[in-house]
Each structure stands twice: as C-alpha cells, then as structure tokens.
N, C-alpha and C positions, 0 to 999 in steps of 0.2 A: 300670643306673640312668642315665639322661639326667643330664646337667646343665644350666642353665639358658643356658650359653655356648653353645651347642649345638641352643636352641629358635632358632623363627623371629619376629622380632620382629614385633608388629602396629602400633606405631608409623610413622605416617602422616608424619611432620618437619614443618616443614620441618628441611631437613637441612643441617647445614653442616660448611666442613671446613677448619682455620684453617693457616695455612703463611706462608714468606715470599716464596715463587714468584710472579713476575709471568706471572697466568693471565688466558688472553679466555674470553669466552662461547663455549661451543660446545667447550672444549677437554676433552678426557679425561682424567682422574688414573687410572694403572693401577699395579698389585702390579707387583714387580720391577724397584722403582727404591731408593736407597740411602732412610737411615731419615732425617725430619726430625731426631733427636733421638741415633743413634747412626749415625758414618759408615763402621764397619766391617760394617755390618748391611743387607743386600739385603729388603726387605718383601716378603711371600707376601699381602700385603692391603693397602686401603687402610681408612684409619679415618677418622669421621667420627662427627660428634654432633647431636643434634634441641636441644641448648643453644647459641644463641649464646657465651656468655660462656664456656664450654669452648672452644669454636674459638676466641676472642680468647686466651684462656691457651696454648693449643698452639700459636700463633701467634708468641705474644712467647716460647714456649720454643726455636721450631724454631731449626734451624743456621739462617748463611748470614746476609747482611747487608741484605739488604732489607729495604723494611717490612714491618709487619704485615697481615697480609691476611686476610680473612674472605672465604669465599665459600660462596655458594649452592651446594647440589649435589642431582643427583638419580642414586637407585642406577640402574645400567640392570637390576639380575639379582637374586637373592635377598642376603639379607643376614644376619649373625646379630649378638646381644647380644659387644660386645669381652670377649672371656676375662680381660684382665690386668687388670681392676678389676673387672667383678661374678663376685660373691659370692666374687671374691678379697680386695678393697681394701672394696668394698661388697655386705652385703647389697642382691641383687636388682639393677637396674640406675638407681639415682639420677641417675646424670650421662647419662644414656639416650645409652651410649657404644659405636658398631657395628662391623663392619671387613665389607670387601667383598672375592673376588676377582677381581671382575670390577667395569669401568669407573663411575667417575662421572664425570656431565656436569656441568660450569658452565652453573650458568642466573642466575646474578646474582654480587653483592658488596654486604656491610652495609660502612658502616663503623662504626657506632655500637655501641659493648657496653659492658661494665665493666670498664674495665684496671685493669691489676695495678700496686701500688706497686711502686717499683724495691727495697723492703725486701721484698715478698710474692715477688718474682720472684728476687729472690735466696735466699732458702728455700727456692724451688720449685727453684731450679737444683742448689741444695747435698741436695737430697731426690733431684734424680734420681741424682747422680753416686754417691751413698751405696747407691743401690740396688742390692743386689748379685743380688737374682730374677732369676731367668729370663723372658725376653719370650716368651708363646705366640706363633708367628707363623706 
C-alpha cells in the first residue's frame, strides 16, 4: 500500500524555505549539509513549504544566529509530500510541507509573514527538544 509521503505532490507554490543562512539569488540549497534544527544530523533532503508563515516559523526555529529569512525557492527535480508531519503529525498534508533531494534555487525573499510570540517560539522550542521520534530523512 502506497502511503501518501510517498505520492507526488501537485502543488504548484509558490514555495518557500525559511532558515537563518545569508542566501543570494541564484544560489542552490542541496541535501547533505548539517540539519537547521539538529547539528548532529547530516539531511538526505532539503525541506520546504507552499506556507509563508511555516517558513517564517522554521526560520525563527533554525540554529545559528542570524536573522530570519524567508526565501523563495524553486524545486529543480521532483519532489514528495514531508513524511515527519503528514498523516504523521497531520491528516493529509495541511501545512503543504515537502523535502527535495535534489537542488532548490533562490529566486526571491519575503520578508513580511506572521511571527511567532517569543512565548509561542519558546513552546515550539521546548516541543522540539521533547521530541524523542525519529526524523524520516
């Protein structure tokens, strides 16, 4: 039986993909670099979401002490539905949340979304470190 991590998404984006990396236009994000979010952990993908305000949140979560950053991206290759939250975390894919293994380009930057209170972001912080799942990757 298929499961939905697995289909090919039809979702058109726009696509974004939030970090605290000062990126230019034109640059590549590729799998095989350490994890935004855990730094013993080398990524087999790159993730990315068709929500603004999801990349503003994985933004103010990632390591590292820059700002926050939103960028535009576009996949170059196929792409599928992120396994670690649909129809794990979420029926179906709500947060319409993907991972790639092959390159995204920068083709902009928002900076306008909906941040997170420093009381919501400190939840979010104390919900990942408690998470003891394993990350498909």
């Amino acid at each position: 039986m298929a499961s939905a991590s697995v289909s090919i998404p039809s979702d058109k984006g726009p696509f974004y993909h939030g970090t605290r990396a000062d990126l230019k236009y034109g640059d590549l994000l590729t799998a095989g670099r350490i994890s935004n979010y855990q730094e013993d952990l080398i990524m087999n993908h790159i993730y990315f979401t068709a929500l603004i305000n999801g990349a503003g949140l994985a933004a103010a979560l990632a390591r590292g002490g820059g700002p926050e950053r939103v960028y535009i991206v576009e996949p170059s290759g196929r792409f599928e539905d992120d396994p670690n939250v649909t129809n794990k975390k979420f029926p179906g894919n709500p947060t319409r949340s993907y991972r790639t293994a092959e390159p995204l380009k920068v083709v902009g930057e928002v900076t306008e979304w909906l941040r997170q209170t420093p009381e919501q972001l400190q939840e979010w912080r104390e919900k990942l470190l408690a998470n003891k799942g394993e990350i498909i990757n």
